[in-house]
C-alpha angles and dihedrals in degrees: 000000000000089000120009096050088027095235130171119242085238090056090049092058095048085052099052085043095043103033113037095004100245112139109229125157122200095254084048088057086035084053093048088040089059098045091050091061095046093053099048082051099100087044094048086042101050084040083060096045078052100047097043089049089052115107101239126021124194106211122200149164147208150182109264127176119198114177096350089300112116104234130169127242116207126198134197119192130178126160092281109029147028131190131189122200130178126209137179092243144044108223142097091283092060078044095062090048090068107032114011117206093241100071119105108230137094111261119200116203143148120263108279113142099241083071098071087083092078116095109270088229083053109041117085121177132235112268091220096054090049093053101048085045088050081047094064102037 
């Protein structure tokens, strides 16, 4: 409900007092939403280990508003695994979240600037984006 029907966390508890009868306030769903996290830790973070230990990893970004506030969504994906992170910025920094440099595999992505971190014997870009930029050439 929180994201895919962009509730509030206030309409969500209305929803769960009004509509089945179960009181709960909205410090009461922050404070599930919270455990839950803290509970699927140990799995996200096992998924990332995966991900970052894969051979090749496609990289991307995109444009995500929560609550009104732009923020960006990364995502990693490799054969096995793939691994989605949001962060508050869109630079090298929120890069390195998601794919440290020091990872050893080969990481394919577009040409966004905050890419040039990776290794040059490890970055590969995107064929897509080499062919519309050959397009235009």
């Amino acid at each position: 409900m929180r994201f895919d029907m962009r509730q509030s966390i206030g309409n969500i508890a209305r929803f769960f007092t009004e509509g089945i009868g179960l009181s709960w306030s909205r410090g009461s769903i922050s404070r599930r939403l919270a455990k839950l996290i803290d509970t699927l830790a140990p799995v996200t973070n096992q998924l990332w280990e995966d991900l970052l230990n894969e051979p090749v990893i496609h990289v991307d970004e995109t444009g995500w508003k929560e609550d009104g506030y732009r923020r960006w969504l990364w995502s990693g994906s490799g054969k096995q695994t793939t691994g989605f992170h949001i962060t508050s910025q869109r630079n090298r920094d929120s890069f390195e979240e998601v794919v440290p440099t020091s990872s050893e595999g080969f990481v394919m992505t577009d040409g966004y600037t905050a890419y040039n971190a990776i290794p040059t014997g490890q970055h590969a870009e995107c064929w897509a984006h080499i062919l519309r930029k050959a397009r235009w050439s």
